[in-house]
C-alpha positions in Angstrom: 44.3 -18.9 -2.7 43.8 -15.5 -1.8 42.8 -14.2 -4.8 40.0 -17.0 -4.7 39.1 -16.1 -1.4 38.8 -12.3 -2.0 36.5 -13.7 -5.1 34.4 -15.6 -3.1 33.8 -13.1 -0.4 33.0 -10.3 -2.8 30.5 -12.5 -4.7 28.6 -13.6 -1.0 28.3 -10.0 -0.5 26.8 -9.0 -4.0 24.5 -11.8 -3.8 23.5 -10.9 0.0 23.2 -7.7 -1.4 20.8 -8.5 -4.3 18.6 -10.7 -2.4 17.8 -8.2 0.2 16.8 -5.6 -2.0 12.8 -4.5 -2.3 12.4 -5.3 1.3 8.6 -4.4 1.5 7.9 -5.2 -1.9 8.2 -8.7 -1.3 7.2 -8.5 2.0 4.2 -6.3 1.8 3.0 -6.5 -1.9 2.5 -3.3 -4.0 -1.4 -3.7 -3.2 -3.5 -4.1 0.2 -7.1 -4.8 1.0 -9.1 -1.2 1.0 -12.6 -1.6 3.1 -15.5 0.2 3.2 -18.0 0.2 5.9 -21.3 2.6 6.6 -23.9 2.8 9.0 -26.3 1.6 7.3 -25.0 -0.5 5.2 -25.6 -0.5 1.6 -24.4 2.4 0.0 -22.9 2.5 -3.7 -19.7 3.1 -3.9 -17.5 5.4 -6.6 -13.6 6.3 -6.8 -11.7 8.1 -9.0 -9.3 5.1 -9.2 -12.0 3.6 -11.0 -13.4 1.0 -8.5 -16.9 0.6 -7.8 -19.3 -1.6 -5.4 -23.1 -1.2 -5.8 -23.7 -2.0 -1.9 -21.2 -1.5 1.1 -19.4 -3.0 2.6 -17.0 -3.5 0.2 -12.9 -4.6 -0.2 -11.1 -3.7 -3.2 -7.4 -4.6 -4.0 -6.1 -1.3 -4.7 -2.3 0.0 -5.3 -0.2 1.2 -2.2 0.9 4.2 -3.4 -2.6 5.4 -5.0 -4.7 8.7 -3.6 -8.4 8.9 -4.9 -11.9 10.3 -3.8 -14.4 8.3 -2.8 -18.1 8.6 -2.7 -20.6 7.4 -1.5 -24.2 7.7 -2.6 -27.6 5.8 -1.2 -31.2 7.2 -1.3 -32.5 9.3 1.2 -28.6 10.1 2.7 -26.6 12.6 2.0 -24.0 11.9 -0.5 -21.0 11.6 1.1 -17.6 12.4 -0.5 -13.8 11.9 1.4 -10.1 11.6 0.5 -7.8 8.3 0.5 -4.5 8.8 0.8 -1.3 6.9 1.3 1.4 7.1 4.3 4.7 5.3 5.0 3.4 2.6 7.4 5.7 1.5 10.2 5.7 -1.7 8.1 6.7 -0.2 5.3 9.2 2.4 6.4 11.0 -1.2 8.6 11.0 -2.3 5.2 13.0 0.4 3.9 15.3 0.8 6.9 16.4 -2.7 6.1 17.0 -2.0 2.2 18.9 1.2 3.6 21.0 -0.7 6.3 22.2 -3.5 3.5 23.3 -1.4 1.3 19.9 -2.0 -1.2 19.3 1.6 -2.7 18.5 0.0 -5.7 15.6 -2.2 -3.2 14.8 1.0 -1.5 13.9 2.5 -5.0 12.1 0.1 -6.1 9.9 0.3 -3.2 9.6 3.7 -3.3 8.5 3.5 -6.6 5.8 0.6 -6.1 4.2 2.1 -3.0 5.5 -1.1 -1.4 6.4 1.2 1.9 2.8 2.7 2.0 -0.4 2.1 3.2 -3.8 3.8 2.5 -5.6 6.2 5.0 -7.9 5.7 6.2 -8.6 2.4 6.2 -11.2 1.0 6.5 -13.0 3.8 5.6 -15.9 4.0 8.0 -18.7 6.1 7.0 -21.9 6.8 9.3 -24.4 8.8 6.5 -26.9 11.2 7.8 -30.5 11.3 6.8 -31.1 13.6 4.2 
């Protein structure tokens, strides 16, 4: 009997162990919502991620753990050009505190590798253009 027990236990804790893993991947997604705003509005849009919009504002579904230029173009304004980049968001880095704490390397690789613990900055992106 405890043999069986000693069984039992050991597969609770694999299984605990497996379902915790990838924290903020399944709770936060390997994407987020990326806005753009200027002042005025409609300006075209251009990344080096490839994503476009002809007039702001604009939300694009974009990878966590991407970094990309952005600019931002509309007659009469200066063009405007600025850097997105990612961070470890406090959701995020919860996230991989809890993979850490139980025991989930393989979880907190996973969302290392999927951006899962990141978010994109800034965000929105809020642009006021100057005339040219």
């Amino acid at each position: 009997m405890s043999n069986l027990s000693n069984a039992l236990r050991a597969a609770a804790i694999v299984c605990v162990a497996l379902s915790s893993t990838a924290c903020a991947t399944v709770t936060r997604g390997s994407t987020e919502a990326w806005t753009v705003e200027t002042d005025p509005i409609g300006a075209k849009v251009s990344t080096t991620a490839g994503f476009a919009c002809d007039a702001t504002p604009c939300t694009f579904k974009m990878p966590r753990k991407s970094e990309f230029t952005v600019t931002l173009t509309k007659p009469g304004y200066k063009t405007v050009t600025t850097q997105v980049v990612h961070e470890i968001s406090g959701a995020g880095g919860a996230g991989m505190a809890g993979n850490v704490i139980l025991g989930g390397v393989i979880g907190a690789g996973v969302d290392l590798a999927t951006g899962a613990m990141m978010d994109l900055k800034p965000n929105p992106l809020v642009v006021k253009m100057e005339r040219q």
